[in-house]
PAFIVO-727774 format. One line per field, with one value per residue: residue number from 0; x, y, z negated of N, C-alpha, C, CB in turn. Coordinates in steps of 0.2 Angstrom, whole numbers, plus 5000, padded with zeros to 4 digits. Each point is the difference from the previous one (the first is absolute). Glycine has a CB too. Layout:
REM PAFIVO-727774
drendren: NUM_...
n_x: X_...
n_y: Y_...
n_z: Z_...
ca_x: X_...
ca_y: Y_...
ca_z: Z_...
c_x: X_...
c_y: Y_...
c_z: Z_...
cb_x: X_...
cb_y: Y_...
cb_z: Z_...
REM end
This chain:
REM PAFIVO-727774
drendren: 0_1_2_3_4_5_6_7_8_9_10_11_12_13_14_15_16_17_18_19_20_21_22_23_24_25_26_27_28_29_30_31_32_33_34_35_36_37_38_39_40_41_42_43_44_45_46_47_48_49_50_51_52_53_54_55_56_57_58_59_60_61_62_63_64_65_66_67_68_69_70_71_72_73_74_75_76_77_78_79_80_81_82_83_84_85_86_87_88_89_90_91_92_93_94_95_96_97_98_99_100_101_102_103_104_105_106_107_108_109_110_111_112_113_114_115_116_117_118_119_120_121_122_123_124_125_126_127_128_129_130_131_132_133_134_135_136_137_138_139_140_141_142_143_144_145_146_147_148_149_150_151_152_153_154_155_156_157_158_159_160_161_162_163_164_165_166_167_168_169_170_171_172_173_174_175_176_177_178_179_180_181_182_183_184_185_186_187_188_189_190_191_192_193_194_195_196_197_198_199_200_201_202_203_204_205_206_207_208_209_210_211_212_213_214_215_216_217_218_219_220_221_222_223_224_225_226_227_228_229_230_231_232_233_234_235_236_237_238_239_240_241_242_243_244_245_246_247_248_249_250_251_252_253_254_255_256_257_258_259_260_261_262_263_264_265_266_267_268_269_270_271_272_273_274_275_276_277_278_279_280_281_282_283_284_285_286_287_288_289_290_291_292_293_294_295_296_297
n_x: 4880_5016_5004_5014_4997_5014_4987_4994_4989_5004_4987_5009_5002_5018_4984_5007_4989_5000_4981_5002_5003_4988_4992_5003_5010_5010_5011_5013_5002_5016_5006_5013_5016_4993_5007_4990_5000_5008_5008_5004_4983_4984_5007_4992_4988_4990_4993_4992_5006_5004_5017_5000_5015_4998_5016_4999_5016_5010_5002_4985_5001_4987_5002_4987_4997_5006_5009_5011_4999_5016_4988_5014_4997_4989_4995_4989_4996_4988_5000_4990_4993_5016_5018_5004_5011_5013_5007_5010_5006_5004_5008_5013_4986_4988_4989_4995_4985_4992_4991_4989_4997_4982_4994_4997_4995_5005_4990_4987_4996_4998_5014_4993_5005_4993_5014_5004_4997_5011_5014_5004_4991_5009_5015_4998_5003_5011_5011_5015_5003_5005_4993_5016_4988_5012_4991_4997_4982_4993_4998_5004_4993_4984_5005_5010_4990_4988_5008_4998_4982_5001_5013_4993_4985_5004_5005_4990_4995_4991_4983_4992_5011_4982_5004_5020_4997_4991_5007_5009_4990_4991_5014_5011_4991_4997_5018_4997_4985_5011_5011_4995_5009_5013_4995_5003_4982_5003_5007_5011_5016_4992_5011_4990_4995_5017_5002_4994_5003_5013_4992_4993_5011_5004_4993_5007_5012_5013_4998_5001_5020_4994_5004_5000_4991_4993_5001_4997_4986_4991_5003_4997_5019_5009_5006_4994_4989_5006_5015_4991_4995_5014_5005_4990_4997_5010_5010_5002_5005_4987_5012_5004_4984_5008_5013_4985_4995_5012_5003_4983_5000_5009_4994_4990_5013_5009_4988_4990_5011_5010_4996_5011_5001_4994_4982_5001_5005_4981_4991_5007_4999_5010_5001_5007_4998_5005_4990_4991_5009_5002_4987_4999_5015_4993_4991_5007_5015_5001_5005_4983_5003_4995_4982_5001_5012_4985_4987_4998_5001_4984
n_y: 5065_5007_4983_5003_4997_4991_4990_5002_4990_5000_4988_4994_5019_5007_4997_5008_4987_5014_4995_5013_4999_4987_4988_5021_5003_4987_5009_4993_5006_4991_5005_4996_5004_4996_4990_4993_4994_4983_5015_5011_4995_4998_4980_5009_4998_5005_5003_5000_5009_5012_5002_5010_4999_5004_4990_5003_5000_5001_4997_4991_4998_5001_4991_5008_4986_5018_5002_4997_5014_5005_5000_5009_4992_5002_4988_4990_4994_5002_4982_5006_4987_4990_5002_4983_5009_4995_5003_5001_5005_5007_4991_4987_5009_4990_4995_5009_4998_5005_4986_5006_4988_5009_4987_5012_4991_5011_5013_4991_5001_4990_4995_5012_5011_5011_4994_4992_5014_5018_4989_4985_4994_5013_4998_4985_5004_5012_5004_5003_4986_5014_5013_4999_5005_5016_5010_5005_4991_5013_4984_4997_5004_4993_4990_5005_5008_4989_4994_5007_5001_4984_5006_5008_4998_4991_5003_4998_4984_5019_4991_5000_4990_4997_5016_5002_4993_5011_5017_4992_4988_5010_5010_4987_5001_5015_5001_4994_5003_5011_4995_5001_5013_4992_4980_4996_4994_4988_4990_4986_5006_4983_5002_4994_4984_4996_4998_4992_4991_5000_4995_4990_4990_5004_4997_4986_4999_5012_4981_4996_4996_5017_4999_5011_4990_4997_5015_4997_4988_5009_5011_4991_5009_4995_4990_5017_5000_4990_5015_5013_4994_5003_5016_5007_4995_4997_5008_4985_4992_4994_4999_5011_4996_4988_5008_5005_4991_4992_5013_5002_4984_5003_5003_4992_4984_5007_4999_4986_4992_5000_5005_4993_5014_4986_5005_5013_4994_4990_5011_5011_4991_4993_4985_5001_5000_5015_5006_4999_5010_5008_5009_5000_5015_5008_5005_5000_5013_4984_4987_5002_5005_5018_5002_4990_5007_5019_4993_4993_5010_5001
n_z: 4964_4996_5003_5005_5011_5000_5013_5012_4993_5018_5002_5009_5003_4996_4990_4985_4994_4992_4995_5008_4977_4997_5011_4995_5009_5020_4985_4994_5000_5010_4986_5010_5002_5015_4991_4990_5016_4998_5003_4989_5009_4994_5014_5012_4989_5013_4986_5007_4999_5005_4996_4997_5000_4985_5004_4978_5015_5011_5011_5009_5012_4995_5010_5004_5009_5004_4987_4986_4998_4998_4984_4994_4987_5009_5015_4995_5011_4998_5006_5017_4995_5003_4993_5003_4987_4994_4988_5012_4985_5009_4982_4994_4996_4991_5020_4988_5010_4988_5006_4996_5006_5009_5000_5007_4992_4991_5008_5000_4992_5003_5021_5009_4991_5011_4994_5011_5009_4994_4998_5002_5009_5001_4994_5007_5019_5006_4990_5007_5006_4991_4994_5001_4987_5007_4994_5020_5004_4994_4998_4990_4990_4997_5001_4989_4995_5008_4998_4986_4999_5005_4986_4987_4997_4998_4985_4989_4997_5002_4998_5015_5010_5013_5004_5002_5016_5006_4998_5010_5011_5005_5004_5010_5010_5002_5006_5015_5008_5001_5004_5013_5006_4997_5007_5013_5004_4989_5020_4991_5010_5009_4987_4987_5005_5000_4983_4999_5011_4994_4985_5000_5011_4987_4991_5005_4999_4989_5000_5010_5003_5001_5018_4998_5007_4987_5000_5014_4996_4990_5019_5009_4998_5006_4985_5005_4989_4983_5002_4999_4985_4991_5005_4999_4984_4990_5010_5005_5011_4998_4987_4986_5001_4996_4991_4989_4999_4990_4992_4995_4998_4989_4990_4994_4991_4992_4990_4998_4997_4986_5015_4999_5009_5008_4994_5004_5016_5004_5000_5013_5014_4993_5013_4989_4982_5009_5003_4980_4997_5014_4998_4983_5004_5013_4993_4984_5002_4995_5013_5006_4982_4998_5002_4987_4988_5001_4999_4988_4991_5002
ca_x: 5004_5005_5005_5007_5000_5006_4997_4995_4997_4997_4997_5003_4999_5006_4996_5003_4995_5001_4993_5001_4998_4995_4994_4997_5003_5006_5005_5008_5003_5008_5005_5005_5006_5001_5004_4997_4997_5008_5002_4997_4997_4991_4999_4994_4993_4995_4994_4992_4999_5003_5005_5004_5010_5005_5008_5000_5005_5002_5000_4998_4995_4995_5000_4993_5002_5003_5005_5001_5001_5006_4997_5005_4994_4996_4994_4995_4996_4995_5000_4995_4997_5001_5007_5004_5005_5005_5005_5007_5002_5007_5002_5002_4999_4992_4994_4993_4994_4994_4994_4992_4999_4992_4996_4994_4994_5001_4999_4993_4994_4995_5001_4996_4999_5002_5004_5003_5000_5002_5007_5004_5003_5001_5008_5002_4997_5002_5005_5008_5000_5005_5005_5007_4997_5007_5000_4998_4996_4992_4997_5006_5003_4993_5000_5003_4996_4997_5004_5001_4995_4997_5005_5000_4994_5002_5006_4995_4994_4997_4996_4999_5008_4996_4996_5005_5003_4995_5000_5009_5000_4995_5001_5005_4997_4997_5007_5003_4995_5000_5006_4998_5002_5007_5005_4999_4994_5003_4995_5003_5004_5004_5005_4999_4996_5005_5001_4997_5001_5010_4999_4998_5005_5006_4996_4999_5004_5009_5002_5001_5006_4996_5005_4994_4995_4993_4996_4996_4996_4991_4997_4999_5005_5008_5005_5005_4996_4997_5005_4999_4993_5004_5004_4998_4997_5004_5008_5002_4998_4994_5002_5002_4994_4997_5006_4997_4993_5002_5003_4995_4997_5006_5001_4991_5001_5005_5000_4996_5003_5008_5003_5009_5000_4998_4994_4997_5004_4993_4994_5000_5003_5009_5003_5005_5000_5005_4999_4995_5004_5002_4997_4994_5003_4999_4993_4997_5007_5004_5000_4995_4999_5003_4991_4994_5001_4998_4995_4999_5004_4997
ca_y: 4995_5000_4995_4998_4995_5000_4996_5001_4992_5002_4994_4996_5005_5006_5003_4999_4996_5002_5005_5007_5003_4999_4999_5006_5010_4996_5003_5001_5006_4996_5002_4995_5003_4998_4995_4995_4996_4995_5004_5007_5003_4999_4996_5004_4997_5005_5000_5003_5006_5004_5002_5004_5001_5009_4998_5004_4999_4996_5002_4994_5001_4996_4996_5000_4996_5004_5005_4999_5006_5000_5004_5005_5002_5004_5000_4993_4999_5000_4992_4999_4991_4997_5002_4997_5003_4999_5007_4997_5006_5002_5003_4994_5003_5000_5001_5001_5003_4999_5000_4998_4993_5001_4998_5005_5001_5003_5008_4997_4999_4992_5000_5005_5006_5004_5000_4994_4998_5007_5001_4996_4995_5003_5001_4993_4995_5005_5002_4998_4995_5001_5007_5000_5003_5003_5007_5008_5001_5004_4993_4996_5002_4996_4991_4997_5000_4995_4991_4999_5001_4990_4994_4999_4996_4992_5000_5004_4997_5002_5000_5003_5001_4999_5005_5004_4995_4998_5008_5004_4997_5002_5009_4997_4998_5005_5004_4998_5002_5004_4997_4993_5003_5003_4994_4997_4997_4994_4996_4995_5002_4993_4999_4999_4994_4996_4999_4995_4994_4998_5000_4995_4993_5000_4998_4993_4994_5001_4995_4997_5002_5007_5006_5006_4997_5001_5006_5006_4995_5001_5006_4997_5003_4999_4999_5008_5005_4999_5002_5008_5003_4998_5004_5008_4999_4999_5002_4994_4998_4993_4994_5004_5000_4992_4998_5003_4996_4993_5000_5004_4992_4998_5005_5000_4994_5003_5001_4997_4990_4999_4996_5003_5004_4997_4999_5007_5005_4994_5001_5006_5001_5001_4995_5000_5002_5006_5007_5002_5004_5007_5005_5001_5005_5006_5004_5000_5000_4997_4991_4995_4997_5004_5002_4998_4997_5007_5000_4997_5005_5004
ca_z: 4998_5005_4998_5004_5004_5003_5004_5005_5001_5005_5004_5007_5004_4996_4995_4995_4997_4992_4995_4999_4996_4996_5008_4997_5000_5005_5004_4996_4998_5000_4998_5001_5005_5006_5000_4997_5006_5002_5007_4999_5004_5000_5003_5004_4996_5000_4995_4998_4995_5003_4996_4997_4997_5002_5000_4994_4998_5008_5005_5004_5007_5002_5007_5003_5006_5005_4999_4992_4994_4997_4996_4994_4993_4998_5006_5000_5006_4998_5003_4999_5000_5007_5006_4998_4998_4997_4995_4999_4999_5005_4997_4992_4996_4997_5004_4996_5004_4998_5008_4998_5004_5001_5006_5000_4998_4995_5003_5005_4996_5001_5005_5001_4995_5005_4999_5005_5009_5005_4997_5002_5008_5003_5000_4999_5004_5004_4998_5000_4996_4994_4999_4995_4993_4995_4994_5004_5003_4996_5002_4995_4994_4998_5000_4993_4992_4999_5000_4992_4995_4999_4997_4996_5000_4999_4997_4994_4997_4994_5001_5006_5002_5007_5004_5000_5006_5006_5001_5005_5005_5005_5001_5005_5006_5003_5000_5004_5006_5005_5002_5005_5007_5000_5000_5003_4999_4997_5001_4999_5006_5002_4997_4994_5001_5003_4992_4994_5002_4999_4994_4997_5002_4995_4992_5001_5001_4998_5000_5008_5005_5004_5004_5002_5004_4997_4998_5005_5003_4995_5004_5007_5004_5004_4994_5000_4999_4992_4999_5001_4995_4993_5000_5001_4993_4994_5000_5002_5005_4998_4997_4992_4994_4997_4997_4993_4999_4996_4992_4995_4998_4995_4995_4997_4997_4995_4996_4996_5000_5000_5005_5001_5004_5007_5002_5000_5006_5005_4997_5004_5007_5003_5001_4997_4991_5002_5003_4995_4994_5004_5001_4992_4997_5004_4997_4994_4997_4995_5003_5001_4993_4996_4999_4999_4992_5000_4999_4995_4993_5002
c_x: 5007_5005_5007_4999_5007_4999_4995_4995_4998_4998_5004_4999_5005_4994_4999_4992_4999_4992_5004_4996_4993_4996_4996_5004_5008_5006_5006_5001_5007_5005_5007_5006_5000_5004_4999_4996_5006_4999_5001_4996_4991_5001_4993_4994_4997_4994_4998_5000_5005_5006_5002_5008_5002_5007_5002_5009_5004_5001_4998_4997_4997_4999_4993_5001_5002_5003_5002_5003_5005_4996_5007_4995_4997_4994_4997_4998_4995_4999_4992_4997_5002_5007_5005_5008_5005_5004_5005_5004_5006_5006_5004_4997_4991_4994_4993_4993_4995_4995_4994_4997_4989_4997_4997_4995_4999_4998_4993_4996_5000_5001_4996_4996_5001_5007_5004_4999_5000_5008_5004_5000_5005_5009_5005_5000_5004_5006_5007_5000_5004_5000_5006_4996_5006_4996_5003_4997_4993_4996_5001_5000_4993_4998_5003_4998_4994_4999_5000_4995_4997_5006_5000_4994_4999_5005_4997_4993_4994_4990_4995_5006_4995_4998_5007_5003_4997_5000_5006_5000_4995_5002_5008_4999_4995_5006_5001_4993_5003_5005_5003_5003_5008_5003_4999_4993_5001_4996_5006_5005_5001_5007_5000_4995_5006_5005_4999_5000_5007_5000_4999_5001_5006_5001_5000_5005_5009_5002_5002_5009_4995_5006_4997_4994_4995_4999_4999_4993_4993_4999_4997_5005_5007_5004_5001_4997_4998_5008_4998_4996_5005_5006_5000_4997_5003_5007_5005_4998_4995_5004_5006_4994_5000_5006_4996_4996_5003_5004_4994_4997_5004_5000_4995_5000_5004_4997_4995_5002_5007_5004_5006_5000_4997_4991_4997_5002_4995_4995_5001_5002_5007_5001_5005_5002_5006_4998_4993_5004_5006_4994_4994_5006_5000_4994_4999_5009_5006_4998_4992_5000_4999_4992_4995_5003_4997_4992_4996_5001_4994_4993
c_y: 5001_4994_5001_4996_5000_4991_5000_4995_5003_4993_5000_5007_5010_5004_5001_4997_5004_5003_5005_5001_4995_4998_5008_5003_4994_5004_5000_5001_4995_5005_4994_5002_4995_4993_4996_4995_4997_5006_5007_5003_4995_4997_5002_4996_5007_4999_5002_5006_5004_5003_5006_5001_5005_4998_5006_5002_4997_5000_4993_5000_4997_4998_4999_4995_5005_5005_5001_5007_4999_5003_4999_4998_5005_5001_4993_4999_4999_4994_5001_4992_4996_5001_4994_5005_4998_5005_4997_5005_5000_5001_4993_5003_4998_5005_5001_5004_4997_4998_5000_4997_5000_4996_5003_5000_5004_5010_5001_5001_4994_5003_5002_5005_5005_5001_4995_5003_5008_5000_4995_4996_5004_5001_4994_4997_5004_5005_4997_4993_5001_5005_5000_5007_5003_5005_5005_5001_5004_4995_4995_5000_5000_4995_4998_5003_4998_4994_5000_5002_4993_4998_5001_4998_4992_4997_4999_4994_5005_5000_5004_5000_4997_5007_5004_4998_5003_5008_5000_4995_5001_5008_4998_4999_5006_5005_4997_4999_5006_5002_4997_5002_5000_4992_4997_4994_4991_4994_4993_4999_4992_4999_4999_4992_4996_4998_4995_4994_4998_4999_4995_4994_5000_4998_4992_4995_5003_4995_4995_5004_5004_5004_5005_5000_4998_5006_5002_4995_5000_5007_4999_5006_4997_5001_5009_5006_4998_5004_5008_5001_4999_5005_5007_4999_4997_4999_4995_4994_4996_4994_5002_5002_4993_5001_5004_4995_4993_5001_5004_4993_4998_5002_5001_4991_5000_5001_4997_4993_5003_4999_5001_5004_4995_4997_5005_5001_4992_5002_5007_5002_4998_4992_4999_5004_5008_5007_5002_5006_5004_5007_5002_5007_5008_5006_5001_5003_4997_4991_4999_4999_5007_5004_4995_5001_5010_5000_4997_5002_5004_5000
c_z: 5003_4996_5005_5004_5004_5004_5004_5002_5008_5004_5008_5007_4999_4995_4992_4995_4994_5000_4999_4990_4998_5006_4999_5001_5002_5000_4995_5001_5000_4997_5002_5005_5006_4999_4994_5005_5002_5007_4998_5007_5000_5008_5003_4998_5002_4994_5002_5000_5000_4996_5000_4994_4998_4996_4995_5003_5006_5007_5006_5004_5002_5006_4999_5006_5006_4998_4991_5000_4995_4994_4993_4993_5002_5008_5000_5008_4997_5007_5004_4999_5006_5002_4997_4997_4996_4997_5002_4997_5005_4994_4994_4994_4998_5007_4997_5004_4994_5007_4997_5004_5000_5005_5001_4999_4993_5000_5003_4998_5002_5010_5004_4998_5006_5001_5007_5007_5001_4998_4999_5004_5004_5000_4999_5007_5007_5000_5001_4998_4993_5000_4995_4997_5000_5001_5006_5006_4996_4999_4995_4993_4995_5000_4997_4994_4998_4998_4994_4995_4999_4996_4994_4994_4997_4994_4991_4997_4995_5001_5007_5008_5007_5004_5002_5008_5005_5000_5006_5004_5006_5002_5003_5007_5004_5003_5007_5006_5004_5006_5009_5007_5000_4999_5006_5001_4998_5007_4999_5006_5001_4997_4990_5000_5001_4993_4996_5001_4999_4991_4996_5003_4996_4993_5001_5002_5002_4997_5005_5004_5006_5005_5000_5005_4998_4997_5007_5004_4995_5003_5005_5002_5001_4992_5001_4996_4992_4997_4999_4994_4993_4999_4999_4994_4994_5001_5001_5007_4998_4995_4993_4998_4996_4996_4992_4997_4997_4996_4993_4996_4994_4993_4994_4997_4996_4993_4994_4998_4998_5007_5001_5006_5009_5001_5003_5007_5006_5001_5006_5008_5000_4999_4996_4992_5001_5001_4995_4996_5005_5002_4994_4996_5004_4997_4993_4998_4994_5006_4998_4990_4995_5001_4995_4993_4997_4999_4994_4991_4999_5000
cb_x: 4990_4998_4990_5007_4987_5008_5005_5007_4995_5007_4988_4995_4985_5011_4995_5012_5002_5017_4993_4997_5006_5003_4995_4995_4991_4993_4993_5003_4990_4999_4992_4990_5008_4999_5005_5000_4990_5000_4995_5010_5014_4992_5008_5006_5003_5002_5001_4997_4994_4989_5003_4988_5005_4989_5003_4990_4995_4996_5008_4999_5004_4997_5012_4997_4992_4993_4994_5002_4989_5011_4984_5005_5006_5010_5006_4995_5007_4996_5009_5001_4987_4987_4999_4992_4992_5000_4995_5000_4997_4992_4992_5012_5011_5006_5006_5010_5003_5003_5007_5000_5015_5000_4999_5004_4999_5011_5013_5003_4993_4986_5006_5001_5006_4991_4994_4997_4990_4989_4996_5002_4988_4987_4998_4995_4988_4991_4991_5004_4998_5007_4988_5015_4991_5013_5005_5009_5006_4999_5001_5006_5010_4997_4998_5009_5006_4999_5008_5012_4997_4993_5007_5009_4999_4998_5008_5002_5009_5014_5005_4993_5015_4994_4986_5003_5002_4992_4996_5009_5004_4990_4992_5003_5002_4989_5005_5011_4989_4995_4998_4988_4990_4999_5000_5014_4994_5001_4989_4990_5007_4993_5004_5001_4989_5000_4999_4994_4991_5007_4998_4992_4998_5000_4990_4991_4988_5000_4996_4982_5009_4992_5005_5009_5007_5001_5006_5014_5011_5000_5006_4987_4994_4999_5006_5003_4996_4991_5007_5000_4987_4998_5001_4999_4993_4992_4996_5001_5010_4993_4997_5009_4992_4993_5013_5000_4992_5001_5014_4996_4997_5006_5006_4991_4997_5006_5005_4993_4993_4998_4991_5006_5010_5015_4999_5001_5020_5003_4998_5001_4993_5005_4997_5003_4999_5006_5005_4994_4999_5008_5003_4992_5007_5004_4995_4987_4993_4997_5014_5003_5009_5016_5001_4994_5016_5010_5003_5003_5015_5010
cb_y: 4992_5015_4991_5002_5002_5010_4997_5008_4994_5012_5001_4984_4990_5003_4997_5010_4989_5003_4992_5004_5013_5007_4982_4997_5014_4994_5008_4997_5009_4993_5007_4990_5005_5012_5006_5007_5009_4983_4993_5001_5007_5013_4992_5005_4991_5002_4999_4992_4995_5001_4992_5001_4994_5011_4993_4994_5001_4998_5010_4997_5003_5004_4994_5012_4989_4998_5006_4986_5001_4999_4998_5011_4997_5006_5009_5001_4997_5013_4992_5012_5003_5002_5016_4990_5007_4992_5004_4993_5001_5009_5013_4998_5009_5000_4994_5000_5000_5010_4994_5008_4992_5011_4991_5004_4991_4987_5002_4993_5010_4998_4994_4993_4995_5005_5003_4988_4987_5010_5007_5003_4994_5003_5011_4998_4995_4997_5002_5011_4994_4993_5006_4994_4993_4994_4994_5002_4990_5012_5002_5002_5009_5006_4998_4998_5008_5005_4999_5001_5012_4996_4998_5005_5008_5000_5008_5016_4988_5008_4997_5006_4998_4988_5000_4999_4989_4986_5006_5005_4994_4992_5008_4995_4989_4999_5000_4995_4995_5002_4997_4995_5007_5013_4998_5005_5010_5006_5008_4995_5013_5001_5008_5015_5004_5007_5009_5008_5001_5009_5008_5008_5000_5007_5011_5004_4991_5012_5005_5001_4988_5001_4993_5005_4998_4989_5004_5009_4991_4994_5006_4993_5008_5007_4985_4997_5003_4986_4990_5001_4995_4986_4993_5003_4999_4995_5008_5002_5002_5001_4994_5006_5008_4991_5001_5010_5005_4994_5001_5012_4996_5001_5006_5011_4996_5006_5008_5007_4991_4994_5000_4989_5009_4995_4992_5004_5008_4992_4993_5002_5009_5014_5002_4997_4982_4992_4998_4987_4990_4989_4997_4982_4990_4991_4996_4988_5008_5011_4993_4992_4988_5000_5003_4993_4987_5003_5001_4993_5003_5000
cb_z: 4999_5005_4995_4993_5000_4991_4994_5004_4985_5001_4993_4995_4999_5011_5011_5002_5005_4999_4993_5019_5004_4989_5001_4994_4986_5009_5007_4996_4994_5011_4992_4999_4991_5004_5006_4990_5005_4996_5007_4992_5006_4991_4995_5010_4987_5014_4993_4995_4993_5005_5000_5006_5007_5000_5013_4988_4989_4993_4994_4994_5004_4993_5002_4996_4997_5006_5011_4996_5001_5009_5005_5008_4990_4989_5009_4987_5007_4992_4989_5006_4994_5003_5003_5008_5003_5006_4989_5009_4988_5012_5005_5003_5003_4982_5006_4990_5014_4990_5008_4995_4994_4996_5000_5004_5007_4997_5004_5003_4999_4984_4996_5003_4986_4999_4986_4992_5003_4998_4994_4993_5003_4998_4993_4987_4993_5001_4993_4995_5010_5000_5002_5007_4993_5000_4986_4995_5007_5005_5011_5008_5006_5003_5009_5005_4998_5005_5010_5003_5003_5015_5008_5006_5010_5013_5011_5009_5000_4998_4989_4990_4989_4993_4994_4984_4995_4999_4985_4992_4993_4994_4989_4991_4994_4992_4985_4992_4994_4992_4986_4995_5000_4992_4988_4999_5008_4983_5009_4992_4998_5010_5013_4998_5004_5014_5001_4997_5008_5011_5002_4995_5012_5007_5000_5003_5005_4997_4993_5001_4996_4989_5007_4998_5005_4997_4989_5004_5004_4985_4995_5001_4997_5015_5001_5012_5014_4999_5006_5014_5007_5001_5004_5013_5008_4996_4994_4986_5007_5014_5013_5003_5009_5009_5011_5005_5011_5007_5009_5009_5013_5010_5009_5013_5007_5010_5008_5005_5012_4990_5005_4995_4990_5000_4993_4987_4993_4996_4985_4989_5003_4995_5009_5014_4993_5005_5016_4999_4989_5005_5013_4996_4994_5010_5010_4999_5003_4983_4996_5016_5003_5003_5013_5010_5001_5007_5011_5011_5002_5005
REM end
């Protein structure tokens, strides 16, 4: 199955929600640009299920919680279950990618195959939490023309295209196991757990009159040390994330209502109607009105 997407549903926990393909065979196949995402950028989320990126056009950094990735065309990743991660472009110019999105149970089987319990618990539990995928690794270069055999598969639909997937997603994971020695062992860093917690307070209550002392507080740390993490991880501060986080919100009410700008700039935290449309043209590039009337066209 392949579709677009230019939205990340996601529950109280940042965990993206979205159905995968079919309850019978969980997987899809995306197409789309970075910057058809508010903001031009995929907002850190994790899943279940397993991915795979590959950047057709452009230029973007994946953020991880201990570390990200500048990626060119024609390089990717490979995601593992459970990480928390993110897009941002680097570039004005079009972000086009391809991905493929799995649950494993689709390589697995039924829960206690041999499958499952020699091969994927095992890479899922103990595995990386990520590999970068480019064209002048030998490694690499097999895991993408695996990548593009499942996508176009997915794409194709030709009779049989299920076994095409789970063939090349299972010889991916057998690819990158061997890999394992050469990565880093996957485990969930206190900086990454410290994240999500700050995150999902944020999720909750950016309507609210927020400092930095409440964020760093859903961690139970020092204001010094929630500043460091946001810094060292999404490159901002705590209180420019949120500033986002209320205009994206924004922007998503923009596009489904008339609302006027001062309800909307209420509904989203901000004090004052000014500094709203001030920082909405900042990040979005056009006014509060001039989006929604585009969007709407549109």
């Amino acid at each position: 199955m392949l579709s677009t997407a230019n939205i990340i549903p996601l529950n109280e926990e940042r965990k993206e929600i979205k159905k995968r393909g079919t309850p019978g065979f969980p997987c899809n196949a995306y197409i789309g640009d970075i910057h058809n995402y508010i903001g031009g950028e995929i907002a850190l989320h994790w899943h279940s299920e397993l991915e795979i990126f590959m950047l057709e056009e452009g230029m973007v950094q994946i953020i991880f919680a201990d570390h990200s990735y500048v990626l060119r065309p024609g390089e990717g990743y490979f995601v593992n279950s459970d990480v928390l991660h993110g897009i941002i472009c680097n570039t004005d110019q079009p972000c086009r990618y391809r991905s493929v999105v799995f649950d494993r149970s689709v390589i697995a089987g039924h829960t206690g195959s041999v499958f499952d319990e020699k091969y994927v618990t095992p890479f899922v539990k103990g595995g990386s939490s990520s590999w970068v995928l480019n064209l002048r690794d030998t490694g690499s270069t097999a895991v993408i023309s695996l990548f593009n055999a499942a996508f176009h598969a997915c794409e194709l639909e030709p009779e049989g295209y299920e076994f095409t997937v789970r063939d090349a997603m299972s010889k991916i994971i057998l690819l990158l196991n061997g890999h394992k020695v050469k990565q880093a062992i996957r485990v969930e860093t206190m900086q990454e757990q410290r994240l999500k917690q700050m995150l999902n307070w944020i999720d909750k209550h950016y309507m609210d009159k927020v400092t930095v002392e409440h964020i760093a507080g859903a961690a139970g740390i020092c204001v010094r040390e929630c500043q460091r993490t946001f810094v060292a991880v999404i490159q901002d501060t705590p209180i420019r994330y949120l500033i986002r986080k209320r205009i994206a919100v924004a922007a998503d009410l923009l596009k489904s209502s008339n609302a006027a700008n001062s309800e909307i700039c209420a509904q989203c935290g901000f004090e004052s109607q000014s500094y709203f449309i001030k920082q909405f043209r900042l990040i979005m590039g056009v006014t509060p009105k001039q989006y929604q009337r585009n969007a709407q066209t549109n």
